[in-house]
KOLTILO-41069 format. One record per residue (C-alpha): x negated, y negated, z negated; residue in three letters. Coordinates in steps of 0.02 Angstrom, whole numbers, padded with zeros to 5 digits, always signed. Each point is the difference from the previous one (the first is absolute). Layout:
XYZALA/...
END
This chain:
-01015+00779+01795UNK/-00009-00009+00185UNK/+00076+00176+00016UNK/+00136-00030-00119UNK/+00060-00167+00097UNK/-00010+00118+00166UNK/+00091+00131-00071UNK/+00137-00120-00071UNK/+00008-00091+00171UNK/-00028+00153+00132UNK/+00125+00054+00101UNK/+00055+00171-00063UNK/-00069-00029-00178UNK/+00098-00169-00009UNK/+00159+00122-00027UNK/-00092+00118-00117UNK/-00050-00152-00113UNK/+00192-00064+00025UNK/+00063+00191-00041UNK/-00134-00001-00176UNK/+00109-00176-00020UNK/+00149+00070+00017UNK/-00049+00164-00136UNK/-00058-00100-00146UNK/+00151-00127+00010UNK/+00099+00146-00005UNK/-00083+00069-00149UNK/+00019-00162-00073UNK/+00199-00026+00026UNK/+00004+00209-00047UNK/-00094+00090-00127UNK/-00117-00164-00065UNK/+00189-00094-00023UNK/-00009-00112-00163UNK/+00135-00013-00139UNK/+00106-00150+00023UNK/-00064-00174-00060UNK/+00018-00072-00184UNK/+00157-00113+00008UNK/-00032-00063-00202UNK/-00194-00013-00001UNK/-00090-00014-00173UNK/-00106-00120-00065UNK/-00165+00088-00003UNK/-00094-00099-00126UNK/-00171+00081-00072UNK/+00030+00130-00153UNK/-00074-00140-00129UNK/+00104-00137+00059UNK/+00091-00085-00154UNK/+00174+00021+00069UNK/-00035+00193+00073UNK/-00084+00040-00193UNK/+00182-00083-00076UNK/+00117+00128+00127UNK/-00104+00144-00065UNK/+00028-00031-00178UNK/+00163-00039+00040UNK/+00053+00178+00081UNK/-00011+00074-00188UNK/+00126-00092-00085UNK/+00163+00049+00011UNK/+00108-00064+00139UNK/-00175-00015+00110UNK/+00116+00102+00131UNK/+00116-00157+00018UNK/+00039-00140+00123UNK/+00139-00116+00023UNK/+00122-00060+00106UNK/+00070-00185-00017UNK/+00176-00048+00057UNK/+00021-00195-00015UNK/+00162-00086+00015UNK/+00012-00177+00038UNK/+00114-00144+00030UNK/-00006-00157+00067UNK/+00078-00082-00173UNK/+00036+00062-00159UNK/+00072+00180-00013UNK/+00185-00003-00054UNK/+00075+00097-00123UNK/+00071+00114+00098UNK/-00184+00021+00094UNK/-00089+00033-00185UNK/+00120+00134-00049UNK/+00006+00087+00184UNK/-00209-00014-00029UNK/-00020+00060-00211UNK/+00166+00062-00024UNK/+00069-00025-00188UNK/-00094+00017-00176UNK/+00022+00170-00085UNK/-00009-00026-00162UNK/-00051+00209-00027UNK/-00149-00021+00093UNK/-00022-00166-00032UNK/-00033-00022+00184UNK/+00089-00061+00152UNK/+00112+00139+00105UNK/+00087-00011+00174UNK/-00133-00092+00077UNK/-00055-00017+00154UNK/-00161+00104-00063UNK/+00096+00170-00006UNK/+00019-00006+00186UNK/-00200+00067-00021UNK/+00008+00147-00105UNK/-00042+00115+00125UNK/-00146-00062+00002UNK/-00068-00042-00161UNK/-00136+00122-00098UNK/+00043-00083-00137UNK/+00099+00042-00166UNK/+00098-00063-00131UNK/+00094+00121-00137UNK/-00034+00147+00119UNK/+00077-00091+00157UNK/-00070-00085+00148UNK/-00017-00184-00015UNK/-00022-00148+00098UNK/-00047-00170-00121UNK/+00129-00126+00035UNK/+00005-00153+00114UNK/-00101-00153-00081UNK/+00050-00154+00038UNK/-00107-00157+00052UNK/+00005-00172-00107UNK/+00074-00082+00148UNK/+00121+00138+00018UNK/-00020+00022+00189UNK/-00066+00156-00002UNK/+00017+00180-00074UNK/-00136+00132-00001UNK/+00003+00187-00019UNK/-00143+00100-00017UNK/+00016+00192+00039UNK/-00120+00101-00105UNK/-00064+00126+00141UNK/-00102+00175+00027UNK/-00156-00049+00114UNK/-00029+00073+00154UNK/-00114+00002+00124UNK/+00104+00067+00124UNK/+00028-00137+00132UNK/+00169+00078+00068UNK/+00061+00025-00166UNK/-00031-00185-00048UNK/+00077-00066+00156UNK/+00151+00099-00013UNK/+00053-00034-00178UNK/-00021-00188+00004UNK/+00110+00012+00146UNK/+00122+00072-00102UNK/+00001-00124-00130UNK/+00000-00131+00116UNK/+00172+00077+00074UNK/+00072+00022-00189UNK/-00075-00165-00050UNK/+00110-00083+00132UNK/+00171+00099-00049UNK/+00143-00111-00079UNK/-00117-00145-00013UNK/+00087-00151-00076UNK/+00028-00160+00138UNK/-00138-00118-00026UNK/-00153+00125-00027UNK/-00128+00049+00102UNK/-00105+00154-00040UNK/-00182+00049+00024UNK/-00119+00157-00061UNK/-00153-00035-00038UNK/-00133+00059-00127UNK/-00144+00120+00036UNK/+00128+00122+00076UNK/+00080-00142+00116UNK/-00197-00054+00074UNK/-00049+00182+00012UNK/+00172+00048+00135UNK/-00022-00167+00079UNK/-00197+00018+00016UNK/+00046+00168+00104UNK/+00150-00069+00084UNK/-00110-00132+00072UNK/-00117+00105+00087UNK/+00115+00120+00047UNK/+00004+00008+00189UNK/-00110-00125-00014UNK/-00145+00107+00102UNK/+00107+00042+00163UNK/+00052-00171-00002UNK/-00176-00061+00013UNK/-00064+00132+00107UNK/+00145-00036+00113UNK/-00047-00176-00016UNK/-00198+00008+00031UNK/+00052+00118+00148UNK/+00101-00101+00084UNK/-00132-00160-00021UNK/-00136+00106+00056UNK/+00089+00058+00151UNK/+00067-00173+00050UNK/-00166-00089-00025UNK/-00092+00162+00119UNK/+00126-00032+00132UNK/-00051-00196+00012UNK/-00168+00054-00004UNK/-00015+00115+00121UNK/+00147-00046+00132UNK/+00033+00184+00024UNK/+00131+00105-00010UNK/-00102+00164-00051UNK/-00163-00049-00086UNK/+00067-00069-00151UNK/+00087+00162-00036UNK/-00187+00103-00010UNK/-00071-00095-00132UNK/+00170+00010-00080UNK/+00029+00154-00038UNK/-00219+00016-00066UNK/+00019-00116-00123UNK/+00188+00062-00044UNK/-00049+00174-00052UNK/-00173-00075-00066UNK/+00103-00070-00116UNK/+00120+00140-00032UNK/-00135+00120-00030UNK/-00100-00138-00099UNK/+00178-00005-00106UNK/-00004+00184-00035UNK/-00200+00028-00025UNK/-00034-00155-00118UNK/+00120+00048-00134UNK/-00082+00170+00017UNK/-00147-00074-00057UNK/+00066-00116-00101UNK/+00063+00124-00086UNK/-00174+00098-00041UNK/-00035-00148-00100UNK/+00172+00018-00106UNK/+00078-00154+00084UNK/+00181-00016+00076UNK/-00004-00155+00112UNK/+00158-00111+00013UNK/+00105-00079+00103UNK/-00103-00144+00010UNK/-00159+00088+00034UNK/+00096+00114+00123UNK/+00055-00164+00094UNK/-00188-00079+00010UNK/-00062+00165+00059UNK/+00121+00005+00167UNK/-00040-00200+00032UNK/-00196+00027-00006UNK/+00011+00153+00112UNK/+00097-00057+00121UNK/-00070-00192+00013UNK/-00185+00096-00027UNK/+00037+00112+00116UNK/+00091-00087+00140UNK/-00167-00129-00012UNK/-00108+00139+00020UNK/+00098+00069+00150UNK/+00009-00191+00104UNK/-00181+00006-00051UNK/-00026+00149+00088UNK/+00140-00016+00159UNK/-00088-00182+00027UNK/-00167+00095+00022UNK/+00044+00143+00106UNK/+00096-00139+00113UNK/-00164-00101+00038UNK/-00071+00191+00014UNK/+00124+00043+00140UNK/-00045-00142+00090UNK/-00166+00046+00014UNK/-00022+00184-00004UNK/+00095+00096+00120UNK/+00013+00189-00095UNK/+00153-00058-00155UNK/-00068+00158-00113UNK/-00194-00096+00029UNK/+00095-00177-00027UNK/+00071+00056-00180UNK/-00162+00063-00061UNK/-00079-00141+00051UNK/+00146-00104-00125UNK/-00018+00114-00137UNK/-00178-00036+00013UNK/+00019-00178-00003UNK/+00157-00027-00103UNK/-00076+00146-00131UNK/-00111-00080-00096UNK/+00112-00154-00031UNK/+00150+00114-00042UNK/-00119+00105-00131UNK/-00069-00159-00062UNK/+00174-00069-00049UNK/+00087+00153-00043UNK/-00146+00019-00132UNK/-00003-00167-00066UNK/+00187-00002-00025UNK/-00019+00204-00076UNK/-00147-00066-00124UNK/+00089-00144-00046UNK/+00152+00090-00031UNK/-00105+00126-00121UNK/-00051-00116-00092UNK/+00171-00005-00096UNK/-00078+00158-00055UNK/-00088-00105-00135UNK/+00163-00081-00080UNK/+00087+00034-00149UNK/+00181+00005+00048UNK/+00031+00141+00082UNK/+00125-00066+00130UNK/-00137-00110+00075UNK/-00102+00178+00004UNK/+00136+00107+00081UNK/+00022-00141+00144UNK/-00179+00008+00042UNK/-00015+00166+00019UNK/+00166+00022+00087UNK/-00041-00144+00117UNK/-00181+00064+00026UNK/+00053+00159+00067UNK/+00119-00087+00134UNK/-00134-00106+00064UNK/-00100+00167+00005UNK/+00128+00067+00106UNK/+00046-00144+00120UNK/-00210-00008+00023UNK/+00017+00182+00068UNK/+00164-00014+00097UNK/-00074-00160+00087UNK/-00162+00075+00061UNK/+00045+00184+00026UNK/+00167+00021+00024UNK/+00050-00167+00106UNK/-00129+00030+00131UNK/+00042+00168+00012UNK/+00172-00056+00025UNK/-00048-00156+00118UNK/-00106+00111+00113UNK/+00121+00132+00032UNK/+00117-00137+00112UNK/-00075-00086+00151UNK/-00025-00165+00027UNK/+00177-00034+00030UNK/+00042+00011-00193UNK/-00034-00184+00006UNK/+00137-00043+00130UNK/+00026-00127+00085UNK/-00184-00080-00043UNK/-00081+00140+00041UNK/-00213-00010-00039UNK/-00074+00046+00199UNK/-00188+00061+00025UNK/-00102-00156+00072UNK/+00127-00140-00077UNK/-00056-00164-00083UNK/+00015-00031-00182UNK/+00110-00152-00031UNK/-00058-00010-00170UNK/-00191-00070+00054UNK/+00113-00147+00083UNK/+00146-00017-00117UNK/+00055-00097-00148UNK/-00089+00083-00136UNK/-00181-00051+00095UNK/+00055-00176+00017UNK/+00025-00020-00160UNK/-00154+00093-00046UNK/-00101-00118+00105UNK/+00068-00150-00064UNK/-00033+00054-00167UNK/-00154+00019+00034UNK/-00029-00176+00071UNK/+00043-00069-00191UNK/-00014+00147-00116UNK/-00044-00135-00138UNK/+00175-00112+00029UNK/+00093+00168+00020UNK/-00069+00070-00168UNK/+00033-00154-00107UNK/+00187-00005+00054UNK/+00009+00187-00027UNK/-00045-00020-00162UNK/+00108-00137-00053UNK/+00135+00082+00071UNK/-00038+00144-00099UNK/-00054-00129-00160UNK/+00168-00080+00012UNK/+00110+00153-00015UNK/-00121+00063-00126UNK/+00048-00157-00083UNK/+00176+00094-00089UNK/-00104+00126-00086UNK/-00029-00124-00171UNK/+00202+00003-00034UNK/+00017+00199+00034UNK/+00094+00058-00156UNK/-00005+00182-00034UNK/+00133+00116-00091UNK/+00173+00046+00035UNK/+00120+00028-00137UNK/+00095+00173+00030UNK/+00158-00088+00061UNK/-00097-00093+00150UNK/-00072+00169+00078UNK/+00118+00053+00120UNK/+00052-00105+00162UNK/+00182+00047-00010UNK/+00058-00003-00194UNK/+00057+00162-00059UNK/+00141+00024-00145UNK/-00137+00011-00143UNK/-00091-00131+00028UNK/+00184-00131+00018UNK/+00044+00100-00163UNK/-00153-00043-00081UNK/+00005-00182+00048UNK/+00169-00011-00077UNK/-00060+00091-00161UNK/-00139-00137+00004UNK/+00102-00138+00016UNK/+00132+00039-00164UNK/-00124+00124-00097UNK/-00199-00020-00044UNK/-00063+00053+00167UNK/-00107+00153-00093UNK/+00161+00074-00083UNK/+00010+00146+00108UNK/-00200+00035+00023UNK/-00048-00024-00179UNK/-00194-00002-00007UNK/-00085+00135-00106UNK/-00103-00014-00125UNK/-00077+00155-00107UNK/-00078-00003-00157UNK/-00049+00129-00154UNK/+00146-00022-00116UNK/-00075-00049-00158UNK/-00039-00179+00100UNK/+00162+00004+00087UNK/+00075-00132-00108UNK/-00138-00111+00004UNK/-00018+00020+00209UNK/+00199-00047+00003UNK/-00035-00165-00084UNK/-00158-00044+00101UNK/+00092+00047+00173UNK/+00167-00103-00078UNK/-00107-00157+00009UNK/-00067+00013+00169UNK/+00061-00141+00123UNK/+00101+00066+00134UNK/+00075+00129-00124UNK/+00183+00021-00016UNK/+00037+00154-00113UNK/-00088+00146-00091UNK/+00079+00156-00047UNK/-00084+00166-00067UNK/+00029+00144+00113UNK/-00028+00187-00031UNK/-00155+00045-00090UNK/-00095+00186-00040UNK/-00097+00037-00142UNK/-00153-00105+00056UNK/+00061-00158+00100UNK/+00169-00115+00031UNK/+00074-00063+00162UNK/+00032-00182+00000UNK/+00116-00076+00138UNK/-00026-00177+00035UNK/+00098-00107+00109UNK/-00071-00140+00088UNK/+00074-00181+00049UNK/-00094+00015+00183UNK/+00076+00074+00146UNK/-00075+00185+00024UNK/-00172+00000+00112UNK/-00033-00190-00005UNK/-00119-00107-00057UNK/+00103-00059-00167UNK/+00014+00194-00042UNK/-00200+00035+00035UNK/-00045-00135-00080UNK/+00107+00070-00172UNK/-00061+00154+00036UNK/-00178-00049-00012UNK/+00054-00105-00154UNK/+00075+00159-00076UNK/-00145+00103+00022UNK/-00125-00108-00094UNK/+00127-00029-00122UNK/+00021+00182-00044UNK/-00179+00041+00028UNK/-00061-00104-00145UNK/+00099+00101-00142UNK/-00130+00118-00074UNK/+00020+00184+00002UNK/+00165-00012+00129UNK/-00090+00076+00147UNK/+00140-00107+00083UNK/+00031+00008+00185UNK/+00146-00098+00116UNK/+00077+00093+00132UNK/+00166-00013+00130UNK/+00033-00040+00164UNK/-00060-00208-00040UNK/-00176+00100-00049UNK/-00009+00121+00109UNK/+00035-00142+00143UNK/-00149-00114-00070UNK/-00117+00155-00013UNK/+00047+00027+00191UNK/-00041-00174+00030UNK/-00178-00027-00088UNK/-00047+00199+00086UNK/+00038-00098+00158UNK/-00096-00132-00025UNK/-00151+00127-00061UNK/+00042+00079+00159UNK/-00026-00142+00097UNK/-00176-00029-00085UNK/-00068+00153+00042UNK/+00074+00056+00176UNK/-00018-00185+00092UNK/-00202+00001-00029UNK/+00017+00197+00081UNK/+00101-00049+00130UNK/-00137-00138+00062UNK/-00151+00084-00043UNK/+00080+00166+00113UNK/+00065-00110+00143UNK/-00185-00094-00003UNK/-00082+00163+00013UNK/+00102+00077+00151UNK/-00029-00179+00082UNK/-00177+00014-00023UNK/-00023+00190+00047UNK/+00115-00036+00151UNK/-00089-00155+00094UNK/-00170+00048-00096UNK/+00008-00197-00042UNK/-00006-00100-00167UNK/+00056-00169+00066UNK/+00149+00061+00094UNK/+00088+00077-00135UNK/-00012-00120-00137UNK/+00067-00141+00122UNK/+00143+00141+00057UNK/+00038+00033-00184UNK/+00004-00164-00032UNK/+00138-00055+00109UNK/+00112+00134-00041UNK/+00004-00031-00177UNK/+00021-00163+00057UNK/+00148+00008+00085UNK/+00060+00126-00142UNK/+00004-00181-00113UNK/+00096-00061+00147UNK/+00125+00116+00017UNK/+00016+00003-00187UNK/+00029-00195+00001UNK/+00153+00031+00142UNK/+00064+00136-00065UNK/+00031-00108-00151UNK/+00068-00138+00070UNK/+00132+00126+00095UNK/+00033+00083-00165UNK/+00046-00177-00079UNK/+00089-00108+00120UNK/+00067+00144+00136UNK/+00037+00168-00134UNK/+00012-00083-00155UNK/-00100+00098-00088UNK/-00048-00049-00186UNK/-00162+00101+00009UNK/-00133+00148+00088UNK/+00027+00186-00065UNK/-00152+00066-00110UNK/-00055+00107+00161UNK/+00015-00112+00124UNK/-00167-00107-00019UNK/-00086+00173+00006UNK/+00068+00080+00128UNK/+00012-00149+00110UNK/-00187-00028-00013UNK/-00025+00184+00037UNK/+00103+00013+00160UNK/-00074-00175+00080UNK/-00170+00028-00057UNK/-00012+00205+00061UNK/+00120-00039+00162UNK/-00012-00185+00042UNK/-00215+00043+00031UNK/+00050+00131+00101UNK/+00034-00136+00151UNK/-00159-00056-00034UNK/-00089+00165+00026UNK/+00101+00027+00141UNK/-00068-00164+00059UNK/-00190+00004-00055UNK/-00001+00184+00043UNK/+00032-00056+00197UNK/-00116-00144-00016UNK/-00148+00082-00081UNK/+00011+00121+00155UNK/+00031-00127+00151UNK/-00153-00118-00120UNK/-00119+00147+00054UNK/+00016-00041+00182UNK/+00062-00175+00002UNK/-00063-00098-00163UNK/+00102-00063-00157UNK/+00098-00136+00106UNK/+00063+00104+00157UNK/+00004+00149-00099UNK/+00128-00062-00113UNK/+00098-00091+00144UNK/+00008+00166+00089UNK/+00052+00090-00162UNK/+00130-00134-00049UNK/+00081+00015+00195UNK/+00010+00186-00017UNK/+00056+00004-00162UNK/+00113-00141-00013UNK/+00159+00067+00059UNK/+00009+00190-00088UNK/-00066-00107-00176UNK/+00114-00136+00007UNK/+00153+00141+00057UNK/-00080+00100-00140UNK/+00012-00147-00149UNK/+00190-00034+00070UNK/+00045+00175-00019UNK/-00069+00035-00168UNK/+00073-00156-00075UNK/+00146+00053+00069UNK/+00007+00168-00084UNK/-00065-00068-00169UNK/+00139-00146+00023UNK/+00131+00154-00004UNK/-00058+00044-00191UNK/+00151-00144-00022UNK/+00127+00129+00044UNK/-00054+00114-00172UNK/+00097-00052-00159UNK/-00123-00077-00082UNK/-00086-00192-00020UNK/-00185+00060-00018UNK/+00018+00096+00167UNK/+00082-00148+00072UNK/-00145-00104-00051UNK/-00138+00107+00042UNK/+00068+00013+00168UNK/+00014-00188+00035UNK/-00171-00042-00081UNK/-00076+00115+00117UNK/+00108-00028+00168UNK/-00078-00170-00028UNK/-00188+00052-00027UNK/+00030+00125+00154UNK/+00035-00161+00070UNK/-00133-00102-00043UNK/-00133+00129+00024UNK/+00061+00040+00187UNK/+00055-00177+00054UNK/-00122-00104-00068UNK/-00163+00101-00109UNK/-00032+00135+00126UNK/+00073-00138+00165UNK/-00085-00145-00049UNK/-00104-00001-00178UNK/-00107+00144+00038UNK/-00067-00042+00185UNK/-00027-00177-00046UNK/-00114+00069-00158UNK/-00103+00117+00118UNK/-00021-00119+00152UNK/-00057-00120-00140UNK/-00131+00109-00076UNK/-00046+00072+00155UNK/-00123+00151-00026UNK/-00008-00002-00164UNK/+00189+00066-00023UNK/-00094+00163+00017UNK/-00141-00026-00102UNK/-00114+00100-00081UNK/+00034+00096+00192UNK/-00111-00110+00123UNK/+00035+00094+00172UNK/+00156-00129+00052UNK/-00041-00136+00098UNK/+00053-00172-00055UNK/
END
């Protein structure tokens, strides 16, 4: 190891390593380039999920190839006469159906037929008769251009000679899928540009130069180009096409991973400068130091992030491998390519506080051992406010509701989800995403009558059928993807399930959206337990301590609680928002647990080495001087860049990223600051137990 940190720091090879740098990013942005991200991502429930067994019956009847677009017309009052005709034009008593209507304006666009024609149903008409609906019978696609183009169209022709006094939406599954890829398109420049500019600005306070800031820069910026490029290259070996979401997490964890590992690493070759006269010996000296608690935490956050491996929806799989890779890659950029990179520029790359051979380290005088040695004076006082601090924040996590209904998922409302607020408002909010039940047909009558009972049932038509079973579409009373429509769904299901011989099954977007939601929570049950056991285990292999790293894990997932409880109270009284996305208790716990220890190994890394020479007390006193500055710069920074997931299109991102700019937070200001010295000047020696060689 000692000849690879010589050759990465020496003075010729330093530009060979930078030149091997320089080769693989360019493979990376050339021949290794991946396909553009997934604007409409699936679902990706398990093959014997209910819903994902109904959609595979269901593309062998006829008309399986079909979707829908839904153009609602609404008024603030009644719709005059004049509006009614304009909207279902006038009886014809040939066909015996309306003509003239507003409907025809769709034909283009209709797969279906009537008498050898295209055909577009007429406009139905709510009770209160505020409200018109059209629903455009449609070929399915899963061309994401193709989608967003035609609903365009129809939004333009839905709009032409429009009667005074309506307003016009489209909706439907059409309307979500356009808007779903509207949303997040541009949506990854704008947050690169966004995390860029954050990172840059908060480097420029923390160094005070003009030129340093730029070095670790433009590391962690290709890092995370080339982390952009290679992860959905590997994603894709496992058959999975990451989102926009997913896309989004990756460039926030590489560059606030990254950027941490690099003030890490800058903070130790500093104090190395000051001290060792020869830069090229002072950098290998900092890679020595700073390595182990870089590979620690770049492997707990990697492990952790594999452990989404284990979950059943395969969106929760594709970001862990996606965001494991990054973290790979920032590891590697940090310790080979930034020294490399450091070292080539003299000392003067830290202008105008330039490090100088023989000069004193502030940091043994300075704020960060002050407080260290008054925690130490009343570790016990200290660590009983800590934790009521952290108790009383915690405190929020009873009322946390969990769920958002489809129309309170994006931060700025798109078209389809106002259209299918007003369709909610004058129709039963399930009109235009029927639920689905199947069922063999010689039980298909008696299924209709059980599912016709069900509470929370509206309607219940038969749909097309083949020579073995019968589509049923039911429409529900509750509002699509809330608790009133689970809760009938659930209801349906047993109701259906009890008539012998039916083989009956309930599909739709309502089921497919509670089968997401209960793979969550089995999610949740299997990857949280990984998560600790992996992060206890690097701990423990890392300061070669049990004590240590249960107190460590302890107050991380403590102020995880914490940060849940704020983030809560934000989300009520400052966002207004009714509830937490599915994936945002996950990947919340995830990101603070695997990141928000990594200040803590920075921390206990430092003091298990200065304990050696100085004892438990001093030891951590020294390490919490040295390391106070670069961790507390680090936590800013990286709450920071995950505070910039607001910028992307969508609540759960928005959430995510204040839930953990808070535990950042907490873990940096107060846990690693405060909680953490106070527990190991309190226990004294035995922080390290079973290892007896520290003095007390």
């Amino acid at each position: 190891m000692s000849g690879f940190i010589n050759f990465i720091t020496g003075r010729k090879s330093a530009w060979v390593t930078l030149l091997i740098g320089l080769f693989f990013a360019i493979l990376a942005f050339g021949p290794l380039r991946a396909a553009s991200t997934e604007l409409n991502p699936g679902v990706g429930l398990p093959a014997d999920t209910e819903s994902v067994i109904v959609d595979e019956k269901l593309a062998t009847l006829p008309g399986s190839d079909s979707t829908a677009a839904v153009i609602v017309y609404a008024s603030d009052s009644e719709l005059t006469k004049a509006q009614t005709q304009w909207l279902q034009g006038e009886f014809d008593p040939m066909t015996q159906l309306p003509t003239g209507g507003a409907n025809e304006k769709f034909l283009e666009f209709t797969n279906a037929e009537f008498n050898d024609a295209k055909f577009v149903p007429p406009a139905s008409i709510s009770e209160d008769k505020t409200t018109a609906v059209i629903t455009v019978p449609m070929e399915k696609t899963d061309a994401t251009e193709e989608i967003t183009s035609r609903i365009e169209k129809i939004r333009e022709i839905a709009k032409e000679d429009i009667p005074a006094g309506l307003e016009v939406y489209v909706t439907g599954p059409e309307g979500f899928s356009a808007d779903l890829s509207g949303v997040f398109a541009g949506a990854d420049f704008t947050l690169l540009l966004s995390t860029v500019v954050v990172v840059a600005v908060l480097l420029l306070i923390t160094y005070r130069s003009p030129t340093l800031w730029l070095v670790p820069l433009l590391v962690v910026g290709t890092a995370d180009g080339m982390a952009g490029q290679l992860a959905r290259q590997v994603a894709k070996l496992f058959g999975i096409t990451p989102d926009g979401s997913v896309t989004g997490i990756l460039s926030v964890l590489v560059f606030g991973a990254g950027t941490n590992y690099a003030l890490l690493l800058i903070a130790r070759y500093r104090e190395e400068l000051l001290s060792t006269e020869d830069r090229h010996e002072a950098m290998a000296k900092a890679v020595r130091g700073a390595g182990p608690a870089i590979i620690a935490s770049g492997s707990t956050v990697t492990l952790a992030l594999l452990t989404l491996a284990f979950a059943d929806l395969a969106g929760n799989r594709a970001l862990g491998i996606v965001c494991a890779v990054g973290i790979v890659i920032a590891m590697i950029a940090a310790l080979c390519v930034l020294p490399a990179a450091l070292v080539v520029f003299g000392r003067g790359l830290f202008w105008p506080f330039v490090p100088k051979f023989g000069g004193v380290n502030k940091s043994d005088s300075g704020l960060w051992a002050k407080l260290g040695r008054g925690v130490s004076k009343r570790p016990v006082a200290v660590s009983v406010l800590g934790v009521l601090i952290l108790g009383g924040l915690a405190s929020g996590v009873g009322g946390i509701q969990v769920g958002l209904a489809s129309t309170d998922r994006f931060l700025k409302t798109p078209e389809a989800v106002v259209g299918q607020q007003v369709l909610a408002e004058a129709f039963p909010a399930g009109s235009t995403s029927p639920s689905i039940v199947i069922t063999n047909n010689e039980q298909m009558n008696d299924v209709k009558h059980a599912a016709e009972k069900v509470e929370g049932v509206a309607s219940v038509s038969i749909g097309a059928k083949s020579s073995e079973f019968t589509r049923l579409d039911v429409v529900l009373d509750g509002e699509s993807q809330s608790e009133e429509a689970y809760a009938s769904i659930k209801a349906l299901r047993a109701a259906v399930q009890e008539i012998d011989g039916a083989d009956a099954m309930v599909g739709g977007l309502d089921a497919q959206a509670l089968d997401v939601k209960e793979a969550y929570a089995h999610d949740q049950l299997i990857v949280i337990p990984l998560i600790l056991i992996l992060v206890f285990v690097v701990l423990v292999l890392l300061l070669r301590a049990l004590v240590a790293p249960v107190l460590l894990l302890v107050t991380v997932v403590a102020s995880f609680f914490a940060s849940m409880g704020a983030g809560w109270w934000i989300f009520v009284n400052v966002l207004g928002f009714p509830a937490l996305d599915l994936s945002v208790f996950l990947y919340s716990f995830l990101f603070l647990v695997a990141l928000g220890v990594d200040y803590n190994i920075f921390l206990v890394t430092r003091a298990k080495e200065e304990a050696e020479k100085l004892g438990t007390k001093e030891g951590m006193i020294k390490a919490l001087s040295a390391t106070g500055g670069v961790i507390t710069s680090a936590g800013i920074l990286l709450a920071a860049v995950f505070a910039v997931l607001g910028v992307l299109p969508l609540v759960a991102l928005a959430q995510i990223g204040v839930i953990v700019c808070i535990g950042v937070l907490l873990d940096t200001l107060l846990v690693r600051t405060v909680i953490v010295p106070a527990l190991a000047f309190m226990t004294g020696k035995k922080f390290w137990l079973p290892n007896k060689k520290y003095q007390s």
